[in-house]
Structure formats: C-alpha cells, structure tokens
N, C-alpha and C positions, 0 to 999 in steps of 0.2 A: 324572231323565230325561236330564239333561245327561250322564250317563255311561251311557246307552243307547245314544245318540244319535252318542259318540264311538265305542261299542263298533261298531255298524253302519258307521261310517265304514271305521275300521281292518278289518272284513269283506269291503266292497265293495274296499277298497285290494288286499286277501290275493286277493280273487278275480281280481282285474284281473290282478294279477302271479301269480297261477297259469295263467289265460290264456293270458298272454303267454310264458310258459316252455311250456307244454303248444305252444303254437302253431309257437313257434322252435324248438323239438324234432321238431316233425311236417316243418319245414320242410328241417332239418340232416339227419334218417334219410331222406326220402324223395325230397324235389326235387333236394338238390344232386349226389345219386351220378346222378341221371338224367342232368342237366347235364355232371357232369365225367366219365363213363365212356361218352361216344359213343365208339365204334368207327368209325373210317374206313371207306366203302362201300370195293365192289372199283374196283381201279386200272380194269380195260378186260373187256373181254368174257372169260369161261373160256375156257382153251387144255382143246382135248383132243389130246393126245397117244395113238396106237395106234402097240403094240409088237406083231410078229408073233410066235407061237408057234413055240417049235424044231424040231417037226414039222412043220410047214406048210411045209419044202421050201429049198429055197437061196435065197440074196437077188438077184436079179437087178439090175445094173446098167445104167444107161441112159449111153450113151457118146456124147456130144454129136462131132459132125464137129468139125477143127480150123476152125476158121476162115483161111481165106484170105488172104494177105497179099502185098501189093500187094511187088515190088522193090526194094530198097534203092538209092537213089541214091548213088554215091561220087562223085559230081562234087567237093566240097574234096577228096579224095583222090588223086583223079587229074593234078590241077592243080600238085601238088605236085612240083616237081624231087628228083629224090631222087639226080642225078650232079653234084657240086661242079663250081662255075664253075671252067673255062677260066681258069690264071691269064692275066696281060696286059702285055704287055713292055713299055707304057710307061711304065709306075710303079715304076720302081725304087728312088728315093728314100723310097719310103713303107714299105718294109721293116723300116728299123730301129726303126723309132716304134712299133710292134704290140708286139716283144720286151720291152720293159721294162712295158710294160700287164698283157702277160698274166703275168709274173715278181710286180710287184706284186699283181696280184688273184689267185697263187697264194699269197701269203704268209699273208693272212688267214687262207685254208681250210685251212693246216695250222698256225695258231695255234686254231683254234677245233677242230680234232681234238684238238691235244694238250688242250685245256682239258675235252673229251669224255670223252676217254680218264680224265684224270685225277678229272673228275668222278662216272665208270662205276667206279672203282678203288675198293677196300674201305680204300681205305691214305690216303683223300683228310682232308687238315685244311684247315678253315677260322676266320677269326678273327670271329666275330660285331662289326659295327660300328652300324648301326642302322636302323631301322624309318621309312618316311616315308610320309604319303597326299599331298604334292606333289612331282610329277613332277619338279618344277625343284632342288629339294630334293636329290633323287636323280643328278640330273645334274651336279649341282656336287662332290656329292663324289664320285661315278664319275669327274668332268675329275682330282678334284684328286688321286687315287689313282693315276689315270695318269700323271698326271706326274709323279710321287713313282716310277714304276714296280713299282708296287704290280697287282698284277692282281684284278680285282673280278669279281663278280656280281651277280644281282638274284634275287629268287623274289618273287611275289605271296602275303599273306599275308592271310585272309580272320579277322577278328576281330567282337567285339560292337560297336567304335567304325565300322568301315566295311573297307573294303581296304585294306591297308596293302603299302606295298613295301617289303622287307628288301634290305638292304646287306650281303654280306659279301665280305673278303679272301681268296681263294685260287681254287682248291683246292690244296693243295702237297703236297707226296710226303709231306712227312716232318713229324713233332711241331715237329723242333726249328725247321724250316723256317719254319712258321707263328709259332712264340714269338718267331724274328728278327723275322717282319714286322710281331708286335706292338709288339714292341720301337720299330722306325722309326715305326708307326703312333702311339704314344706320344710320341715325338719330335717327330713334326708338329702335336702338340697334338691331336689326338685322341683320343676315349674308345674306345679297341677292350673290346670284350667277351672273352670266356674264348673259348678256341681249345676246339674241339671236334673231333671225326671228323664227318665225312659221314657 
C-alpha cells in the first residue's frame, strides 16, 4: 500500500502541474495579446473633407476688402535736420585737433581691409598656433604676437569638449612669407603649427 499511496501522491503532483501549465498557457495565448495590443482611440473628432467635382463649374473666390489703415506718423523723421550746421567763427583753435582723430581712426579701416582682402584671396597662408576656451588665454597671446609684429586672428571652433578659440598667424600673400613668420614665431619660443593655405 505504501507504494500506492506514493504512486497517487506523484498523480495528484502530475495533475497540479498540468494545471498549472494548461492555466499559464491559457493565460500567455489569450489575456496578455488583449492587454499589450490595445490600439489608441481617435486623436479628436473625424475631419470630413469635401473636394468639388470638375464639372461642377469654376471655383469662386471670396476677396475680403483691404483693411483700412490709419496714416503713418513721421514725426522722428521730420525732426530730423538733414542741412549741416552753420560752421562758427569762434572756434578756430579747435580745427586742428579733428585732423589727426579722423587720420587715426582711418588707419584701422584700411588695416582691417587689407587683412579682408587678404583673408577673401585664394593665395592666403596662415601659420596654425593654438586652440583656447579662455578668453584671457587668447588675449595674451594675440598682445604678445603684436608686439612681436606678428599679425593674428581668431575663428571660434565648435568641438565635443565645448567652444574652443583658434589662434592663428597671418593671412600672408605668400608660402614663404608665412614659414618666415614661423620661423620668428619659433624664435619667441612658441609652438606654431604647420602653415597651411586658407
């Protein structure tokens, strides 16, 4: 009997765990596709759209009036002198102080063309010096290049570490122009980089 009694054991055991398989199978094919295959309802109400038939004649257009608009005020425009002052005969001394102002603040603007020009030129070399994300960094050796009489630039250079600002020497007409300024750039104890074209 004792091995009846185990045999029925391991029966009820077989059945439980048939069960329980038959149960988690019923539960796998038919609840969870319910669950994970909801479809989103609609966004908002159906649009209907109606297209006219090409027989049914010409499209008429509805042409709204312009709207109305009030006049333009030029009162700052009017106020404006547009006949240069009257010079004034009592300032004569003050004549010669202008000339040397306007002479310097023309020199800039035809240093910063020719560095245009030169920069717009297919024939432009520069001497690569180096990359900085502080400003001050960059200022020191833009002083120290001037004063060397070395002419510089800047380009902002956008990388994975952050912005960085590039330093370089020139632009200069010519190869060999650039490999002198390396040369002195050398001299000063700086690392200048490879001269390249623009």
């Amino acid at each position: 009997m004792a091995e009846s009694e185990e045999a029925l054991q391991l029966k009820r055991r077989a059945r439980r765990r048939l069960v329980g398989a038959v149960a988690l199978v019923t539960f796998v094919v038919i609840i969870l596709p319910l669950v994970l295959d909801k479809e989103p309802g609609p966004a908002g109400p159906p649009l209907s759209v109606q297209i006219p038939n090409q027989e049914s004649g010409g499209f008429n257009t509805r042409v709204a009036p312009p709207a109305a608009r009030a006049p333009e005020k030029k009162a700052g425009i009017a106020s404006v002198n547009t006949e240069p002052p009257a010079p004034k005969a009592a300032a004569p001394t003050t004549k010669a102080e202008p000339a040397p102002v306007r002479e310097a603040a023309k020199v800039p603007e035809k240093t910063d063309e020719l560095r245009a020009q030169a920069a717009l030129s297919d024939q432009a070399w520069v001497v690569t010096l180096d990359a900085f994300s502080d400003k001050k960094n960059v200022k020191q050796l833009r002083t120290k290049l001037s004063a060397a009489g070395v002419k510089s630039y800047t380009e902002p250079v956008k990388t994975s570490k952050g912005e960085l600002t590039r330093v370089r020497a020139g632009p200069f007409a010519s190869k060999e122009a650039a490999e002198r300024a390396r040369a002195k750039l050398e001299a000063m104890g700086l690392k200048p980089g490879a001269v390249a074209s623009r």
